[in-house]
BAFI-3210 file (N, C-alpha, C; in Angstrom, 3 decimals, decimal comma, padded with zeros to 6 digits):
// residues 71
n [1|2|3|4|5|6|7|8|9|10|11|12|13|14|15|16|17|18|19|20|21|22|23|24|25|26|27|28|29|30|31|32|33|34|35|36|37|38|39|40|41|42|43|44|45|46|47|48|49|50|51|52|53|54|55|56|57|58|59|60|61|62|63|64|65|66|67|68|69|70|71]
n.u [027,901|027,050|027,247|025,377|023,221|023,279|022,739|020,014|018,954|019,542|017,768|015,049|015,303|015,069|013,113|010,811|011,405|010,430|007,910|006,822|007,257|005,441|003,184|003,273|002,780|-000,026|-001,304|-001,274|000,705|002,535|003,916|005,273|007,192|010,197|011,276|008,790|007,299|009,011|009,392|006,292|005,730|007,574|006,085|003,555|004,927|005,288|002,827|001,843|002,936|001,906|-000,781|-003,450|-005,855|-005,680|-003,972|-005,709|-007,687|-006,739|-005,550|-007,943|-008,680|-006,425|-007,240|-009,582|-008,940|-007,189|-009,198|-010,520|-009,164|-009,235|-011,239]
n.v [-018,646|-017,929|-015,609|-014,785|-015,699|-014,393|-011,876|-011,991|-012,265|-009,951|-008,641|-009,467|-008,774|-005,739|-005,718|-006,506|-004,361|-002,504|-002,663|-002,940|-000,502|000,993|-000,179|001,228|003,867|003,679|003,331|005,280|006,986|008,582|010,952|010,871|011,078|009,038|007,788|007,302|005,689|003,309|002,908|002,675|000,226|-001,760|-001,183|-002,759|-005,333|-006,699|-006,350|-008,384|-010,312|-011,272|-011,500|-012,512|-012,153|-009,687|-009,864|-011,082|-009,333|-006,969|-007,902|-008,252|-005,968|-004,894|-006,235|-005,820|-002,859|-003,472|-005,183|-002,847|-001,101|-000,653|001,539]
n.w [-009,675|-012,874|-015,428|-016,743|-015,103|-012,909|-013,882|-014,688|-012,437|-010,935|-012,391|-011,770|-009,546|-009,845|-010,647|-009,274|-006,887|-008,399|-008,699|-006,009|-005,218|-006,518|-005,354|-003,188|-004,155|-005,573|-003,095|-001,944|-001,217|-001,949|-001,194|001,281|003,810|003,709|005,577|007,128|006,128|006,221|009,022|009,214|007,932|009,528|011,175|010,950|009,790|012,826|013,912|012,083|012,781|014,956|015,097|012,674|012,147|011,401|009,493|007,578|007,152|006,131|004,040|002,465|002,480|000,624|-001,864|-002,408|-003,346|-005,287|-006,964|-007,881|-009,560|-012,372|-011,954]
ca.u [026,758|027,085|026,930|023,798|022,393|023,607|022,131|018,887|018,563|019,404|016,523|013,984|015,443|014,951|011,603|010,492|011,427|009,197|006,414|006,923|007,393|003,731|002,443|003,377|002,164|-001,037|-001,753|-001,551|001,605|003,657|004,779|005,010|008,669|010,431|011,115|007,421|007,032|009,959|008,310|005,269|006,039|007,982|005,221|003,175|005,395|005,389|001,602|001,182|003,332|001,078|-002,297|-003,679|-007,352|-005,203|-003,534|-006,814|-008,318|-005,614|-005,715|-009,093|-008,758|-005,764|-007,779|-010,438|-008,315|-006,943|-010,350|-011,119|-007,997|-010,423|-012,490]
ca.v [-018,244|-017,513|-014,163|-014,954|-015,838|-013,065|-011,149|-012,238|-012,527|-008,453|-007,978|-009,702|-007,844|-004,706|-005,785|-006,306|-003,582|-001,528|-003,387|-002,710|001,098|000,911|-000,192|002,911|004,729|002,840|003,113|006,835|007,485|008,700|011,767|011,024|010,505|007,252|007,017|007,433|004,215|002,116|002,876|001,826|-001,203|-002,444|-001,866|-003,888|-006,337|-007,176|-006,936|-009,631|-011,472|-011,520|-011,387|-013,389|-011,404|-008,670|-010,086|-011,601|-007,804|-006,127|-008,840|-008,422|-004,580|-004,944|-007,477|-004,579|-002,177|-004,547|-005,355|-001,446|-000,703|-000,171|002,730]
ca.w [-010,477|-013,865|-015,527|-016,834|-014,198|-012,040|-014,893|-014,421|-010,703|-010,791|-013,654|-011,082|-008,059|-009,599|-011,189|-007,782|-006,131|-008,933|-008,517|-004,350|-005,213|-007,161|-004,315|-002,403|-005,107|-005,179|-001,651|-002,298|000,125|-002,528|-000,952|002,585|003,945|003,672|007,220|007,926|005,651|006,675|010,182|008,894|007,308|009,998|012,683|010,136|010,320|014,319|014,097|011,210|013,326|016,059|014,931|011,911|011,916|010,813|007,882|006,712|007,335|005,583|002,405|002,533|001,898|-000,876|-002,855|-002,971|-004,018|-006,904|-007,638|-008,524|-010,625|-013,247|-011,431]
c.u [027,266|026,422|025,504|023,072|021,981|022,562|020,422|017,945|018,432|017,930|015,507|014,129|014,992|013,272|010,555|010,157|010,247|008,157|006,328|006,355|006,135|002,972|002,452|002,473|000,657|-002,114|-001,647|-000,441|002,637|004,383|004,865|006,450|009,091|010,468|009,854|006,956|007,449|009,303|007,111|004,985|006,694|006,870|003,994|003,649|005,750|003,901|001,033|001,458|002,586|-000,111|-002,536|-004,910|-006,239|-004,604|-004,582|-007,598|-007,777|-005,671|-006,910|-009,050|-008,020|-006,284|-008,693|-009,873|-007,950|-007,853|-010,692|-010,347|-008,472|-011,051|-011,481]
c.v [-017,679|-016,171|-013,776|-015,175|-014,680|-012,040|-011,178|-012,576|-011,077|-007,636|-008,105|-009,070|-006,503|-004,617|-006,033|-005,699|-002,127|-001,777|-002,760|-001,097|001,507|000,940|001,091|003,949|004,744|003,132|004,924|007,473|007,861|009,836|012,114|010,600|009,225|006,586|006,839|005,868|003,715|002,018|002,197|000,251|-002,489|-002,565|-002,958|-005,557|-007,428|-007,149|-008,219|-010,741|-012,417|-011,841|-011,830|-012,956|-010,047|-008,797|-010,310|-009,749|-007,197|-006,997|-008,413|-006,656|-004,429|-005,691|-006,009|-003,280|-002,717|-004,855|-003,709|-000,428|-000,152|001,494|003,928]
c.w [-011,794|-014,467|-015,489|-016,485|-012,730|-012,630|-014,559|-013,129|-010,581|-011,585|-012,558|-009,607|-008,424|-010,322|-010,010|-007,487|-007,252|-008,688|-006,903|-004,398|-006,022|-006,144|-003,436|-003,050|-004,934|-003,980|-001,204|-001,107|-000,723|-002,107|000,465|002,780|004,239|004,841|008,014|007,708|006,039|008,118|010,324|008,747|008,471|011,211|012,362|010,634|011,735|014,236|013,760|012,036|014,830|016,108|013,232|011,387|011,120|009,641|007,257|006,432|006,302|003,720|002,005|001,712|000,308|-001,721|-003,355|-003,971|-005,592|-007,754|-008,464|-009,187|-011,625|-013,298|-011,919]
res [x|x|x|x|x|x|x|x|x|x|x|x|x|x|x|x|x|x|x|x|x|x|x|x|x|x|x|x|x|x|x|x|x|x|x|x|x|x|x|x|x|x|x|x|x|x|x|x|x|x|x|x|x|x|x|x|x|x|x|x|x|x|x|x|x|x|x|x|x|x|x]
***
């Protein structure tokens, strides 16, 4: 990989991970401990994997939210 490419793979990794860390923000959990989240996130993750009403549920809520960015 070339520098410059390296270069620009790190810009969008860490442009990412801000955007991610918004979301926290966002979701109004900004001062709750990380391990409560990583916890979180991961029991998330074994639900989505299971259940399909729940992702649509859950989209369904963050769309709202997104929608009222505004308010």
């Amino acid at each position: 990989m070339s520098r410059n490419a390296t270069s620009d793979a790190r810009k969008k990794d860490t442009r990412d991970k801000i955007e991610l860390g918004g979301l926290i923000v966002k979701a109004g959990l900004r001062f709750e401990k990380r391990a409560l989240l990583l916890g979180a996130l991961i029991d998330l993750r074994k639900r989505l994997k299971s259940d399909d009403s729940e992702r649509s549920r859950l989209t369904a809520i963050g769309a709202e939210a997104f929608g009222n960015e505004g308010e």
